[in-house]
Jmol script that loads the backbone (N, CA, C; Angstrom):
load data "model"
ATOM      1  N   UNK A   1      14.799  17.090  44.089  1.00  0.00           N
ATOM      2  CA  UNK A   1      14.858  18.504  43.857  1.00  0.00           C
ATOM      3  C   UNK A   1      15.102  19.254  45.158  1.00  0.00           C
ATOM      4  N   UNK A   2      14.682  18.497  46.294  1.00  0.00           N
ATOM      5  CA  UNK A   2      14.881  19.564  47.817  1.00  0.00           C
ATOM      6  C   UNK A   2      16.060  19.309  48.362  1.00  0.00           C
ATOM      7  N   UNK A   3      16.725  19.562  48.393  1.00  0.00           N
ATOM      8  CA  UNK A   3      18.387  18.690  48.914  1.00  0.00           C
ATOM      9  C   UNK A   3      18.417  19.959  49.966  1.00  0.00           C
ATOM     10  N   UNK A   4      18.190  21.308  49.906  1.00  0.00           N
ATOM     11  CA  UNK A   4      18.500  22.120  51.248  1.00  0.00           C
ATOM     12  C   UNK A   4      17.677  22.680  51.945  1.00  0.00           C
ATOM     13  N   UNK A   5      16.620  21.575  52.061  1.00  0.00           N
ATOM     14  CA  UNK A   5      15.327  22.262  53.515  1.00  0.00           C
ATOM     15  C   UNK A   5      14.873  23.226  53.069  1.00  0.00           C
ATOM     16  N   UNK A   6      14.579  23.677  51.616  1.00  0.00           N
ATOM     17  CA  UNK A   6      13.362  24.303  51.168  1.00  0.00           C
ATOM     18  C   UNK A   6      12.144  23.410  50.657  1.00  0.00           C
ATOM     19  N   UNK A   7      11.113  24.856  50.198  1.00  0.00           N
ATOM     20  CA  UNK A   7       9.680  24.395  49.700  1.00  0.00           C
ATOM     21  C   UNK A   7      10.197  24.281  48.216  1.00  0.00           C
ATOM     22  N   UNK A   8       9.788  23.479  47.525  1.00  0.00           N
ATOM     23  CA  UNK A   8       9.449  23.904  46.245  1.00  0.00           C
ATOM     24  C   UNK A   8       8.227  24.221  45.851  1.00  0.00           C
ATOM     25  N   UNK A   9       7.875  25.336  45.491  1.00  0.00           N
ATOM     26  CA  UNK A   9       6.220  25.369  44.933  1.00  0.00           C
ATOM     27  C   UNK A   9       5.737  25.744  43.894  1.00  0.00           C
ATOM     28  N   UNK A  10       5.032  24.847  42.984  1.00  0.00           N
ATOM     29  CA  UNK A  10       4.631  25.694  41.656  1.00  0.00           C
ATOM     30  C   UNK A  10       3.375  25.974  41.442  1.00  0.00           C
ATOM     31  N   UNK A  11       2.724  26.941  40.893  1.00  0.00           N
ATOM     32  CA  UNK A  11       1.305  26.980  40.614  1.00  0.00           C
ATOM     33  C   UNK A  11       1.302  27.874  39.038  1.00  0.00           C
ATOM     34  N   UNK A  12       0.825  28.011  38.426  1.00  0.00           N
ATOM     35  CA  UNK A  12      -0.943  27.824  38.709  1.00  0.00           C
ATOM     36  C   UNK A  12      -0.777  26.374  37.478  1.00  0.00           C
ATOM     37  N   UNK A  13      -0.631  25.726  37.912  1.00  0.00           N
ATOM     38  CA  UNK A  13      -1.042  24.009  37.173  1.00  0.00           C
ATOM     39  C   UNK A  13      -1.995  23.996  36.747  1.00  0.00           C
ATOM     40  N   UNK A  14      -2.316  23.913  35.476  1.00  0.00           N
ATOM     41  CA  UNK A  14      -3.966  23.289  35.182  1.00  0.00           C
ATOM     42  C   UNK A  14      -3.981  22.412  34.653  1.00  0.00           C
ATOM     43  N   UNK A  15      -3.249  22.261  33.867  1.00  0.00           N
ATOM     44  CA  UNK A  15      -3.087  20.749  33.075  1.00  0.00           C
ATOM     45  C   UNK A  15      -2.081  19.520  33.648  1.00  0.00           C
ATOM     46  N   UNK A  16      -2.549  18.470  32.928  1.00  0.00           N
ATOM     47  CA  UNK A  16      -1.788  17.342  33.855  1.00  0.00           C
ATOM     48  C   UNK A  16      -0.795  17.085  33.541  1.00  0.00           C
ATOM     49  N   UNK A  17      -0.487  17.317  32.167  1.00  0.00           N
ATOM     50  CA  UNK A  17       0.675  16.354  31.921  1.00  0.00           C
ATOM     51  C   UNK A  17       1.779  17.289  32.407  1.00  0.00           C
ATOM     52  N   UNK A  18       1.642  18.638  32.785  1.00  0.00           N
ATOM     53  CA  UNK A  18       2.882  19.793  33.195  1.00  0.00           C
ATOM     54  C   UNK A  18       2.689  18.803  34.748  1.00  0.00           C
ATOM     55  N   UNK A  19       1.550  18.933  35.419  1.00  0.00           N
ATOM     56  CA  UNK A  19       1.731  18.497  36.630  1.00  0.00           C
ATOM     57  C   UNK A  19       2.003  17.258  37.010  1.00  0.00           C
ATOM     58  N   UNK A  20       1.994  16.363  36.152  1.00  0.00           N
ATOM     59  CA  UNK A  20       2.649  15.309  35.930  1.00  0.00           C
ATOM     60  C   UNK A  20       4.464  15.664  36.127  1.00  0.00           C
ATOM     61  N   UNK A  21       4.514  16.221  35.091  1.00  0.00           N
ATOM     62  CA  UNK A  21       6.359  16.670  35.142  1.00  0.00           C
ATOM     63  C   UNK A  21       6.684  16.938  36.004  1.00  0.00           C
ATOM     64  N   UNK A  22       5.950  18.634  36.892  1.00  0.00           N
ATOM     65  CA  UNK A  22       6.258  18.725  38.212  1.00  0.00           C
ATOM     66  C   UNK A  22       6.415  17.552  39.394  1.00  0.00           C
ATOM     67  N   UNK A  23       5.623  17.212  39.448  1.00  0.00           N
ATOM     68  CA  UNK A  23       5.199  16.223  40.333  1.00  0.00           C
ATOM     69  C   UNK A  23       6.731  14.729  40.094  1.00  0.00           C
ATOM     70  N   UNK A  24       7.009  14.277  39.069  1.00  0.00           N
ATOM     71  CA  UNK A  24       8.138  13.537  38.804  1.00  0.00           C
ATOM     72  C   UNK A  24       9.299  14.475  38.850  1.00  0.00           C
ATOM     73  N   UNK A  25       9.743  15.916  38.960  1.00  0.00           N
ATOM     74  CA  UNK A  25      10.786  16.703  39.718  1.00  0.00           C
ATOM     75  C   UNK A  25      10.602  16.985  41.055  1.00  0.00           C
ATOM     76  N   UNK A  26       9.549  16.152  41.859  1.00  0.00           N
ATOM     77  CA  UNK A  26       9.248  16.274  42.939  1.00  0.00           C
ATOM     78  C   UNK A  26       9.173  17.350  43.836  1.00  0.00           C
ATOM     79  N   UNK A  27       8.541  18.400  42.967  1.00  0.00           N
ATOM     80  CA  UNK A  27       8.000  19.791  43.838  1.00  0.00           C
ATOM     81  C   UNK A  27       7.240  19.236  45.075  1.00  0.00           C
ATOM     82  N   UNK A  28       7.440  19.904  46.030  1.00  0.00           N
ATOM     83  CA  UNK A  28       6.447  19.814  47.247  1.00  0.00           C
ATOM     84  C   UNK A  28       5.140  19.827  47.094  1.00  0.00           C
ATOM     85  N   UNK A  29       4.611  21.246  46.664  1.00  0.00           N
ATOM     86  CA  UNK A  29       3.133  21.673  46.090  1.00  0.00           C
ATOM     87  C   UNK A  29       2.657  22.124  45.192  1.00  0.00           C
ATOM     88  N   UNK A  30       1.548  21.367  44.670  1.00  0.00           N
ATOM     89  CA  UNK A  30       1.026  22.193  42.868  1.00  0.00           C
ATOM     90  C   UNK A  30       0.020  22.706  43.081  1.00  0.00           C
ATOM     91  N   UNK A  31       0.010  23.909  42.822  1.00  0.00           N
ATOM     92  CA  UNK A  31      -1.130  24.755  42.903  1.00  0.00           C
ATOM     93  C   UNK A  31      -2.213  25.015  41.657  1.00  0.00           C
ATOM     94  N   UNK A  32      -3.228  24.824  41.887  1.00  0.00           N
ATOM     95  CA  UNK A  32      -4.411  24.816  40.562  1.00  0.00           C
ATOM     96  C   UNK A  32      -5.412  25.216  40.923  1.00  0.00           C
ATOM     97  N   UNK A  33      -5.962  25.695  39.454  1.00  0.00           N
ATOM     98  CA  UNK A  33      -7.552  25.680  39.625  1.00  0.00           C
ATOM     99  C   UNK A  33      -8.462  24.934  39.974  1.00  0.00           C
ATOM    100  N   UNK A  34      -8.066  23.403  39.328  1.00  0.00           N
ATOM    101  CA  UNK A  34      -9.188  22.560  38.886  1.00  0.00           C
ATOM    102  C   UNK A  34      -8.301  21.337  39.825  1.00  0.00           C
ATOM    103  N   UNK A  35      -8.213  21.285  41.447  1.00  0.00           N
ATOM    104  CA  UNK A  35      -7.434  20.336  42.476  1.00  0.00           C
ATOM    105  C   UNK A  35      -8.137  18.841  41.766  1.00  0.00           C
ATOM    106  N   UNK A  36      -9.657  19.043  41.969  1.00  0.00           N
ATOM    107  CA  UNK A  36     -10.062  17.236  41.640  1.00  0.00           C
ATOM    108  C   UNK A  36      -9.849  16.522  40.397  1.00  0.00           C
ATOM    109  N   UNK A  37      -9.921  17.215  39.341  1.00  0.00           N
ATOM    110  CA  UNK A  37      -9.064  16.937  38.059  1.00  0.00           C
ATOM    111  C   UNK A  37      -7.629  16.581  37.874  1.00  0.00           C
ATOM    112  N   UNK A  38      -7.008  17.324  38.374  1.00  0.00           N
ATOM    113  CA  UNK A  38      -5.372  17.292  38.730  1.00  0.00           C
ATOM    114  C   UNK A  38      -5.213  16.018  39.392  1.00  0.00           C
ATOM    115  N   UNK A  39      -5.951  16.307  40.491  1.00  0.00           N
ATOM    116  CA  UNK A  39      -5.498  14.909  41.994  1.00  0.00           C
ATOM    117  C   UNK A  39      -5.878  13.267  41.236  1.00  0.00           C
ATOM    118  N   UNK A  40      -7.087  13.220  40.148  1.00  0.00           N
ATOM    119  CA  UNK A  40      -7.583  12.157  39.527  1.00  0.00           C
ATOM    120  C   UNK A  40      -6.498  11.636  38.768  1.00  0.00           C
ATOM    121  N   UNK A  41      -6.072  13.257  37.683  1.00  0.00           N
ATOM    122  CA  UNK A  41      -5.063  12.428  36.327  1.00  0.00           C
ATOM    123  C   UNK A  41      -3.713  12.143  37.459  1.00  0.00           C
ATOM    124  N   UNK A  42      -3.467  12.422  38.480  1.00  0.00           N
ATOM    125  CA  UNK A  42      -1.888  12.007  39.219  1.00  0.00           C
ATOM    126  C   UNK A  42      -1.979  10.717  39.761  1.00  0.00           C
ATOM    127  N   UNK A  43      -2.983  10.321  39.825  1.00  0.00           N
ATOM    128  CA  UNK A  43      -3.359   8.560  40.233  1.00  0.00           C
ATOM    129  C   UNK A  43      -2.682   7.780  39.221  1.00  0.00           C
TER     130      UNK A  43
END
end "model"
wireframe off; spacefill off
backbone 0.3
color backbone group
């Protein structure tokens, strides 16, 4: 997804399986409420 030396950033993530998606379009940073929940289901 970064091909010209930008950020990608998305927030407000709360659920996983969106941040799942994000995360496999390879945004830079996901922004959330609930980080230790998120960071667990991305394992």
């Amino acid at each position: 997804m970064n091909n010209y030396e930008h950020r990608s950033d998305s927030w407000t993530i709360n659920d996983i399986e969106t941040a799942r998606h994000f995360r496999d379009l390879g945004v830079d940073s996901i922004t959330t409420d609930f980080p230790k929940r998120i960071r667990e289901g991305l394992k």
